[in-house]
PyMOL Python script that loads the backbone (N, CA, C, O; Angstrom):
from pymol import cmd

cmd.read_pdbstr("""\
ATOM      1  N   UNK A   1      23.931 -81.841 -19.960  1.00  0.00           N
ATOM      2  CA  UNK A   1      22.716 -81.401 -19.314  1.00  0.00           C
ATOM      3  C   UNK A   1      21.513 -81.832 -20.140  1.00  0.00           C
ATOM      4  O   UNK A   1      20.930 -81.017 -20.854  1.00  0.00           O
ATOM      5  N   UNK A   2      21.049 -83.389 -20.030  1.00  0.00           N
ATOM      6  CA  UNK A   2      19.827 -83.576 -20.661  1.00  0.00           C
ATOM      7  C   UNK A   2      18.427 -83.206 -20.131  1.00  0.00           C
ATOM      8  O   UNK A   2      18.095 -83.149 -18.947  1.00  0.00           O
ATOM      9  N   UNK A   3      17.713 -82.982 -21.148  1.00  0.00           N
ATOM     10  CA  UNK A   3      16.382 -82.663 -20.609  1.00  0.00           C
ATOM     11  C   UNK A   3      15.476 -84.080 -20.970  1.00  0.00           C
ATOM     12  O   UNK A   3      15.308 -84.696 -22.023  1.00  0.00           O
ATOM     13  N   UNK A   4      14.962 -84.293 -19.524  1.00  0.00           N
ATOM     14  CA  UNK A   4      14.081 -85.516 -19.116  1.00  0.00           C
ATOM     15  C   UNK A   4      12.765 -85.282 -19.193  1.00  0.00           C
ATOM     16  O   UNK A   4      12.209 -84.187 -19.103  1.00  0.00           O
ATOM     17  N   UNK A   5      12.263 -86.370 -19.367  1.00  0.00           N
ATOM     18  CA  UNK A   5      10.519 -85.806 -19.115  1.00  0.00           C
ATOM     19  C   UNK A   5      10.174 -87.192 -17.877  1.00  0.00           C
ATOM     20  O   UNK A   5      10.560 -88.337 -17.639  1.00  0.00           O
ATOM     21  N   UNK A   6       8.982 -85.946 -17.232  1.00  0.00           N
ATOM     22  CA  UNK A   6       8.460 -87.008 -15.877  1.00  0.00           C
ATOM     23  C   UNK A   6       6.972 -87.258 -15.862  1.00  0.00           C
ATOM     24  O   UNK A   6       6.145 -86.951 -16.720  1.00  0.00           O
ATOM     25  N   UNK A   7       6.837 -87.746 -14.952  1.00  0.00           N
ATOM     26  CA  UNK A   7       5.403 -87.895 -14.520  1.00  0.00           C
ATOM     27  C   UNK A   7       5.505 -87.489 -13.374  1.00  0.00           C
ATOM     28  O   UNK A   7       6.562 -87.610 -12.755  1.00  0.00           O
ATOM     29  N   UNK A   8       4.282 -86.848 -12.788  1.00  0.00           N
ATOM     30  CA  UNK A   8       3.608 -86.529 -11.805  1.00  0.00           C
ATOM     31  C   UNK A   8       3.067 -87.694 -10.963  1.00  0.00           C
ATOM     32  O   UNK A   8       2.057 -88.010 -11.592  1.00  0.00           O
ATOM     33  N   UNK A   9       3.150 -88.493  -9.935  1.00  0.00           N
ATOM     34  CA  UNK A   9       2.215 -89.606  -9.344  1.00  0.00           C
ATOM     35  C   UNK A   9       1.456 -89.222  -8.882  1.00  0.00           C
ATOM     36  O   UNK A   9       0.656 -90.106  -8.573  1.00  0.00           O
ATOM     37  N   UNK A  10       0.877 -87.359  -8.311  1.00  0.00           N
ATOM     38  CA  UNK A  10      -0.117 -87.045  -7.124  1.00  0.00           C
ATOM     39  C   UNK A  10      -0.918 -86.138  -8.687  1.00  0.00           C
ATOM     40  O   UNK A  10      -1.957 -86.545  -9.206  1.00  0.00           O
ATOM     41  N   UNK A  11      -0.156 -84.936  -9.169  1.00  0.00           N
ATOM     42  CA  UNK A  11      -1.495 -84.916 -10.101  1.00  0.00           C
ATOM     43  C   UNK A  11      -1.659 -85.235 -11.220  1.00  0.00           C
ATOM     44  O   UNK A  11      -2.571 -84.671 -11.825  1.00  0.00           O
ATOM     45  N   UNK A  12      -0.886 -86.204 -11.889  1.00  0.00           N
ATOM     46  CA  UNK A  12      -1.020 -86.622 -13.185  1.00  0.00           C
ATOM     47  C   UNK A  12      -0.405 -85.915 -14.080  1.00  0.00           C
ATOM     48  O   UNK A  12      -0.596 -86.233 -15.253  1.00  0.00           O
ATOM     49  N   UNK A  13       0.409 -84.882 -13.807  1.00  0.00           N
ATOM     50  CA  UNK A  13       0.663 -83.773 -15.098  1.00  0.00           C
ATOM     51  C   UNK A  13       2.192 -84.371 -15.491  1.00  0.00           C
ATOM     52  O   UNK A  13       3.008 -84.870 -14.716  1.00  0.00           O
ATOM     53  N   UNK A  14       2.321 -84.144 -17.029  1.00  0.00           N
ATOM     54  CA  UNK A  14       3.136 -84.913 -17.484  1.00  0.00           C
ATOM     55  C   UNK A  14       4.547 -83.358 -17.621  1.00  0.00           C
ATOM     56  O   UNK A  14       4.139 -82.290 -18.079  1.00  0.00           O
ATOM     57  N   UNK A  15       5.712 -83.450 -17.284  1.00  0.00           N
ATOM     58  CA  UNK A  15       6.613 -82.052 -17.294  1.00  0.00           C
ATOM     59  C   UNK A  15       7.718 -82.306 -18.198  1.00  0.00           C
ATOM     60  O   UNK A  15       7.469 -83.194 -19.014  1.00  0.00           O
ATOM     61  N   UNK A  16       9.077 -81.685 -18.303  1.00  0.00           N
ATOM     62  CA  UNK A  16      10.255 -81.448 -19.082  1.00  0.00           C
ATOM     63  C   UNK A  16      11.284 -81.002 -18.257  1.00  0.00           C
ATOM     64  O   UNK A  16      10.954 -79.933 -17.744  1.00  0.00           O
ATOM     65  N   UNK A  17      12.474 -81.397 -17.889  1.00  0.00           N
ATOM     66  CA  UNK A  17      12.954 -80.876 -16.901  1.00  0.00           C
ATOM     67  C   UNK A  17      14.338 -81.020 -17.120  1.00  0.00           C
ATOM     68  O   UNK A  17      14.811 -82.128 -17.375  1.00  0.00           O
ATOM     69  N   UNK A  18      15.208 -79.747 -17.027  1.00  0.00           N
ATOM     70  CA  UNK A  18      17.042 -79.751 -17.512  1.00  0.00           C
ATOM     71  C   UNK A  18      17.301 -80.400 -16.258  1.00  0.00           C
ATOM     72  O   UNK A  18      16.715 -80.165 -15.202  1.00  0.00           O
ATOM     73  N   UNK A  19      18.090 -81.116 -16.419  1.00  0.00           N
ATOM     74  CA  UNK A  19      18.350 -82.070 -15.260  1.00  0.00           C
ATOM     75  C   UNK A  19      20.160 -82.254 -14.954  1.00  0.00           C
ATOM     76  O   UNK A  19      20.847 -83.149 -15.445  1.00  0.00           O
ATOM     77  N   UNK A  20      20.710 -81.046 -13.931  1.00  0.00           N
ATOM     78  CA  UNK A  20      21.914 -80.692 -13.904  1.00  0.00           C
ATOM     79  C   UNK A  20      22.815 -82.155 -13.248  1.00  0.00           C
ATOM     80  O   UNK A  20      22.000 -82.456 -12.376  1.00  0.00           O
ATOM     81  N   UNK A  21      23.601 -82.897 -13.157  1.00  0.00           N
ATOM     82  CA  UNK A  21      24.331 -83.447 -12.142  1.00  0.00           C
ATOM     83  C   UNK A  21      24.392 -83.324 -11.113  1.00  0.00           C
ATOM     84  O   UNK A  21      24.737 -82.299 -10.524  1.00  0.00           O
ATOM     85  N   UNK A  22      23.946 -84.746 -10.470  1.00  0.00           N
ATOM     86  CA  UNK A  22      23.921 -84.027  -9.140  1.00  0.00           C
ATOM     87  C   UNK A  22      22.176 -84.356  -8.706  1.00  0.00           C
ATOM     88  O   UNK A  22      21.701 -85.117  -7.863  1.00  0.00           O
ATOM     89  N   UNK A  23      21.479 -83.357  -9.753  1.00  0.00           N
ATOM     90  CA  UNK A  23      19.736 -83.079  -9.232  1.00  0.00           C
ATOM     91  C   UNK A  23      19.215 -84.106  -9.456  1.00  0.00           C
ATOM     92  O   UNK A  23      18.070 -83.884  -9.063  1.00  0.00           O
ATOM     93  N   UNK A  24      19.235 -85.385  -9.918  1.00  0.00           N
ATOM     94  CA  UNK A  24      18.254 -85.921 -10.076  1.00  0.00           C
ATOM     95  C   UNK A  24      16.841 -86.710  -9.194  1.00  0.00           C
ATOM     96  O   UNK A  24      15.769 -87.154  -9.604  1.00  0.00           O
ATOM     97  N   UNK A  25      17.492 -86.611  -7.756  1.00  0.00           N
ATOM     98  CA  UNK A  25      16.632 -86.779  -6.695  1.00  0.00           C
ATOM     99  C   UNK A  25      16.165 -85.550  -6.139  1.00  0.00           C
ATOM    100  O   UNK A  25      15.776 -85.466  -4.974  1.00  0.00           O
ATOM    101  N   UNK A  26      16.199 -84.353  -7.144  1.00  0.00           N
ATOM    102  CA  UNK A  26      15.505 -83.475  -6.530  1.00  0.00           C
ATOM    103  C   UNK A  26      14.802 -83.007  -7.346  1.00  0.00           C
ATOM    104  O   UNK A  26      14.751 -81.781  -7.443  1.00  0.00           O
ATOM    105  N   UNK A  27      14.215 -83.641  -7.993  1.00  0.00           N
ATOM    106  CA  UNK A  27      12.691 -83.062  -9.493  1.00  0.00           C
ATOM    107  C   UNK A  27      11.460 -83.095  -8.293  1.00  0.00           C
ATOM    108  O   UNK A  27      11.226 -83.753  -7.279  1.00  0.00           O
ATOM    109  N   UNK A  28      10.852 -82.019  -9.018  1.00  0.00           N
ATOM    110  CA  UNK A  28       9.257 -81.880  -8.259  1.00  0.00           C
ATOM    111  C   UNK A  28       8.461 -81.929  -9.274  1.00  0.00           C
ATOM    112  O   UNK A  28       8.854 -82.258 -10.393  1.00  0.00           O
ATOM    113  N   UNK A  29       6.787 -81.485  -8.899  1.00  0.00           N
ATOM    114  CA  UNK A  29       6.318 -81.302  -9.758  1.00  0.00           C
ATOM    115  C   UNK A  29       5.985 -79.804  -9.974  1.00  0.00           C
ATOM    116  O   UNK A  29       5.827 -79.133  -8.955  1.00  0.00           O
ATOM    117  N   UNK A  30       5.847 -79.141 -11.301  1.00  0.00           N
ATOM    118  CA  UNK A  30       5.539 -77.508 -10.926  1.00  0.00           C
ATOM    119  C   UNK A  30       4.305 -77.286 -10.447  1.00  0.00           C
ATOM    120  O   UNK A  30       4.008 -76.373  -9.677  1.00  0.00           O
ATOM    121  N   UNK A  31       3.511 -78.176 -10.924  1.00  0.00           N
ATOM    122  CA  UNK A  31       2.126 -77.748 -10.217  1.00  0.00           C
ATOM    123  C   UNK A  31       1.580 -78.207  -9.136  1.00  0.00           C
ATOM    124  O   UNK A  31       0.541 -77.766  -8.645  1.00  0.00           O
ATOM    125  N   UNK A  32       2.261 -79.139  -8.694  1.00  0.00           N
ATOM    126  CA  UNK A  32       1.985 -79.596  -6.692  1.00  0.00           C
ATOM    127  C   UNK A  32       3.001 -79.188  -6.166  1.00  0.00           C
ATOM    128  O   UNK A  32       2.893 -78.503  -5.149  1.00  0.00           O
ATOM    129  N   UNK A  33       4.331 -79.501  -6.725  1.00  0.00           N
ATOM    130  CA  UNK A  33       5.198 -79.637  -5.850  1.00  0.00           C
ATOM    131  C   UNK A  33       5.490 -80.767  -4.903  1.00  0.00           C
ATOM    132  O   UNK A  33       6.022 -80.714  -3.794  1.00  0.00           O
ATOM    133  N   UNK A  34       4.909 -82.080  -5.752  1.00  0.00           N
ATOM    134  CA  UNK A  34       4.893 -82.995  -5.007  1.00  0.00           C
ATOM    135  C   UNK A  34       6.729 -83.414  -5.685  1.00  0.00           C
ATOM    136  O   UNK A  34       7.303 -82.752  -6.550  1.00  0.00           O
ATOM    137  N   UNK A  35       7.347 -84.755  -4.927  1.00  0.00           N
ATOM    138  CA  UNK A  35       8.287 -85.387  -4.931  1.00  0.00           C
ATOM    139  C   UNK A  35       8.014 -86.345  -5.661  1.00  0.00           C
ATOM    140  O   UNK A  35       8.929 -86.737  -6.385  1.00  0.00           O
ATOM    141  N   UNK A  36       6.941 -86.918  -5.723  1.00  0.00           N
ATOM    142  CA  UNK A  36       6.211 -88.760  -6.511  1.00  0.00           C
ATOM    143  C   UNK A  36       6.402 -88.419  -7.872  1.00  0.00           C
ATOM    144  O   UNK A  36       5.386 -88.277  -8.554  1.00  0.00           O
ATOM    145  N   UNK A  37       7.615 -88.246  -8.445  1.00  0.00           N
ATOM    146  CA  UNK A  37       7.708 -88.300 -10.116  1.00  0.00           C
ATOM    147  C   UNK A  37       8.251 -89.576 -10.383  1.00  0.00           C
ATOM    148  O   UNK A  37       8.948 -90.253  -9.628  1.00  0.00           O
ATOM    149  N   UNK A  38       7.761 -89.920 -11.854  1.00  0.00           N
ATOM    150  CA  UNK A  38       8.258 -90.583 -12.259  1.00  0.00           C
ATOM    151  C   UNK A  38       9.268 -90.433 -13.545  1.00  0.00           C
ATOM    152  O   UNK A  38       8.620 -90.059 -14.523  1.00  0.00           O
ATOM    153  N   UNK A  39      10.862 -90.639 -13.879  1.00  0.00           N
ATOM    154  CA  UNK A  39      10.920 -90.381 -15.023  1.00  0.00           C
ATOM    155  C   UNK A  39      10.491 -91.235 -16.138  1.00  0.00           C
ATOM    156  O   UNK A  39      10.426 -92.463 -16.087  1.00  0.00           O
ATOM    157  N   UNK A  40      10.177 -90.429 -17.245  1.00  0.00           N
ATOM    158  CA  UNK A  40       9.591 -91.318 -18.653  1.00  0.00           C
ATOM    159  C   UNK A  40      10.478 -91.918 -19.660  1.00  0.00           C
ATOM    160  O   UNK A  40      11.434 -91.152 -19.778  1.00  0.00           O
ATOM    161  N   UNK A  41      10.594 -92.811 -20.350  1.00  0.00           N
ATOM    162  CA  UNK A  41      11.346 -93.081 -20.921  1.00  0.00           C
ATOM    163  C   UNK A  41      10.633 -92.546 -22.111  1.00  0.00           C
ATOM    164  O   UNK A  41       9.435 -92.590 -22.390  1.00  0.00           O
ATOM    165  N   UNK A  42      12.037 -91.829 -22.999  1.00  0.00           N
ATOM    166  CA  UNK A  42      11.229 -90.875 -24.497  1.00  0.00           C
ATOM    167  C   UNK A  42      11.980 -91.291 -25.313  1.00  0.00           C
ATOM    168  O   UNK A  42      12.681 -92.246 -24.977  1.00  0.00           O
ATOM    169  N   UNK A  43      12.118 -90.751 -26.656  1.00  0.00           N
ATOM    170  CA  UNK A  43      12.805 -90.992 -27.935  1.00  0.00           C
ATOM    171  C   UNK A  43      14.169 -90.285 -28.040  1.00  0.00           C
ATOM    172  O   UNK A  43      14.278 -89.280 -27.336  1.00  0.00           O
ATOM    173  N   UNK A  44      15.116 -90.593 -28.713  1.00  0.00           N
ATOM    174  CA  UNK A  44      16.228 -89.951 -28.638  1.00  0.00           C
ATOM    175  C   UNK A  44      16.590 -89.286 -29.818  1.00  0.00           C
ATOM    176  O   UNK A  44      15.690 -89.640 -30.580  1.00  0.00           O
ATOM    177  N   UNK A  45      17.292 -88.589 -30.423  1.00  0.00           N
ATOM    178  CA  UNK A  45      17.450 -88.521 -31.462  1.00  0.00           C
ATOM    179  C   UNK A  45      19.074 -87.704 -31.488  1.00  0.00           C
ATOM    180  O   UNK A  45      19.328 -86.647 -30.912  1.00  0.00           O
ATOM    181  N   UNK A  46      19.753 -88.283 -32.074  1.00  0.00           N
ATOM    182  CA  UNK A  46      21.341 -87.064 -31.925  1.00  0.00           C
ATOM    183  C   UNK A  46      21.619 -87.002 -33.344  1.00  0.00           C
ATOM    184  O   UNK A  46      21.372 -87.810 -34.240  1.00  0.00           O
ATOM    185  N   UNK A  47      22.179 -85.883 -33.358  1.00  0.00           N
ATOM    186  CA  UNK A  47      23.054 -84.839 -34.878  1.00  0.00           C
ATOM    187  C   UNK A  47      23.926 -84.539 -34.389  1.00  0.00           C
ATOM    188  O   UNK A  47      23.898 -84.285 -33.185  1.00  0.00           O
ATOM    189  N   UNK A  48      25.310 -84.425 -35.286  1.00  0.00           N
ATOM    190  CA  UNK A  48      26.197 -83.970 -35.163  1.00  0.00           C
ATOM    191  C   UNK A  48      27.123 -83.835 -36.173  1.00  0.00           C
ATOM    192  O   UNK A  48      26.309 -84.199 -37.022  1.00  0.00           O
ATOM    193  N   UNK A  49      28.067 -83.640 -36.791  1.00  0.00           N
ATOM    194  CA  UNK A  49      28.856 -83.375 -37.540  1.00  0.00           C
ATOM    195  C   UNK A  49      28.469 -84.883 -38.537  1.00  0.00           C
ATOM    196  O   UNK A  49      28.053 -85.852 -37.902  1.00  0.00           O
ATOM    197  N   UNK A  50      28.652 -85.039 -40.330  1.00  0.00           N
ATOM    198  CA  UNK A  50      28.062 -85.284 -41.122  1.00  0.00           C
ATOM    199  C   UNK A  50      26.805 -86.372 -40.556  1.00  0.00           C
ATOM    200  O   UNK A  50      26.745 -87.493 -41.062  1.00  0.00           O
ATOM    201  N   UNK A  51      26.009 -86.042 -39.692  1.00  0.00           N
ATOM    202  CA  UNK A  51      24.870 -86.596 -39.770  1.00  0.00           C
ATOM    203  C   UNK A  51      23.821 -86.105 -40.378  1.00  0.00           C
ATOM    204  O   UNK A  51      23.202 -85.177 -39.856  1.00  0.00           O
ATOM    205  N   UNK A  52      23.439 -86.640 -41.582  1.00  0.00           N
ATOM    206  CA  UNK A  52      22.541 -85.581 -42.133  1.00  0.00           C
ATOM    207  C   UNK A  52      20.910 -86.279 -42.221  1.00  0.00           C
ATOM    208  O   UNK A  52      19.934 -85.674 -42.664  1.00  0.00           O
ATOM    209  N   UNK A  53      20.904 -87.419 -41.787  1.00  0.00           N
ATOM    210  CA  UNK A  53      19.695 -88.284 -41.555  1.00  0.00           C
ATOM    211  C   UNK A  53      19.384 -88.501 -40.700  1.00  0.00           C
ATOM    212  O   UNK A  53      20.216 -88.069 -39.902  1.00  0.00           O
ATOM    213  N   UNK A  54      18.089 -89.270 -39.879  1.00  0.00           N
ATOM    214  CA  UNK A  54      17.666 -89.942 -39.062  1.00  0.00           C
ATOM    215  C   UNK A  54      18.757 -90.808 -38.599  1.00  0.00           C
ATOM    216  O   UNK A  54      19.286 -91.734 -39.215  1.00  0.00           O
ATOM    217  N   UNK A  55      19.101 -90.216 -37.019  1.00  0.00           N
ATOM    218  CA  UNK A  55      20.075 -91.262 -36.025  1.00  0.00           C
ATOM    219  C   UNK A  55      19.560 -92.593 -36.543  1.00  0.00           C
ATOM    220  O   UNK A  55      20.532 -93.348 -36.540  1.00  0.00           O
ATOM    221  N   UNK A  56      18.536 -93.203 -36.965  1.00  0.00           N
ATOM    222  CA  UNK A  56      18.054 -94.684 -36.419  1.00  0.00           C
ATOM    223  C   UNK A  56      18.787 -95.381 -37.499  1.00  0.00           C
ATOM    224  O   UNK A  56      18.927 -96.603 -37.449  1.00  0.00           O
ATOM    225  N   UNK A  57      19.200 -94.771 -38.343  1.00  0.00           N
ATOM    226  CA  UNK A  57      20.176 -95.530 -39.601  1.00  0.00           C
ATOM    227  C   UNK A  57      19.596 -96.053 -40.475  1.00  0.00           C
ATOM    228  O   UNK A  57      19.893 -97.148 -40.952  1.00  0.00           O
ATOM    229  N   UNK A  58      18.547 -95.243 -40.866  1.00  0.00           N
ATOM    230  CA  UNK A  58      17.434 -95.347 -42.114  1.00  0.00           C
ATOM    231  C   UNK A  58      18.205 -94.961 -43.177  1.00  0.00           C
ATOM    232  O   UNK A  58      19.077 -94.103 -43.316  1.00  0.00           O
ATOM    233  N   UNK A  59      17.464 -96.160 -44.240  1.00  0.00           N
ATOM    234  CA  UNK A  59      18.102 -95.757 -45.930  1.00  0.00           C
ATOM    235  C   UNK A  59      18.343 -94.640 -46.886  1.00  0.00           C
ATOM    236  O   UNK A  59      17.415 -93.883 -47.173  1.00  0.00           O
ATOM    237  N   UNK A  60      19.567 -94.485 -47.411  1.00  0.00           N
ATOM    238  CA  UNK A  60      19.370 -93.306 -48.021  1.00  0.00           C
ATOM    239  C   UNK A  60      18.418 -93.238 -48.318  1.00  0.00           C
ATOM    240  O   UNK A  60      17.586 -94.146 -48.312  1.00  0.00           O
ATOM    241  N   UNK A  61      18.205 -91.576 -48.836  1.00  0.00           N
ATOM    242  CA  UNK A  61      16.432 -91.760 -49.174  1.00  0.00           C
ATOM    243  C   UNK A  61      15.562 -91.203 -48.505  1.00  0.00           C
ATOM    244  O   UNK A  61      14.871 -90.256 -48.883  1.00  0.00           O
ATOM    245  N   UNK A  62      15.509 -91.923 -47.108  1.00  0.00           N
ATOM    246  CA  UNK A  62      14.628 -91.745 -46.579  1.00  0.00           C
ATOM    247  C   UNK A  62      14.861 -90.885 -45.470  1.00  0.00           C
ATOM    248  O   UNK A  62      16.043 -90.691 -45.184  1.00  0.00           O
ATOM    249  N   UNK A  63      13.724 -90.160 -44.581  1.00  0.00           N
ATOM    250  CA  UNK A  63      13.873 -89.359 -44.133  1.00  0.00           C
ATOM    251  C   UNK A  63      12.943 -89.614 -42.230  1.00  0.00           C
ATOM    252  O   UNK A  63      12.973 -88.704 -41.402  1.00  0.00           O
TER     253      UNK A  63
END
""", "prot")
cmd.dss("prot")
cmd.show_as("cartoon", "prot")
cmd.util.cbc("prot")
cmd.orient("prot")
């Protein structure tokens, strides 16, 4: 269950949205309620068991 971020095409407002299987042709916007979203492409980042740094596979060290 990732959470997406969209755009608005009617009022510009930028949102966050858990996005179940299944829903993805059914995002609105909260504050029109319009259908014209767009999704955004964002940054990723994953942790998990001994990941103890930056996913991007930066040098020890660094952070």
């Amino acid at each position: 269950m990732p959470i997406f971020e969209y755009h608005c095409n009617t009022c510009k407002k930028e949102f966050e949205r858990l996005v179940f299987a299944g829903e993805e042709g059914k995002i609105i916007c909260p504050d029109c309620q319009s259908k014209d979203v767009t999704k955004k492409m964002s940054a990723v980042s994953f942790m998990g068991a001994g990941l103890s740094k930056c996913a991007t596979g930066s040098p020890k060290g660094f952070s």
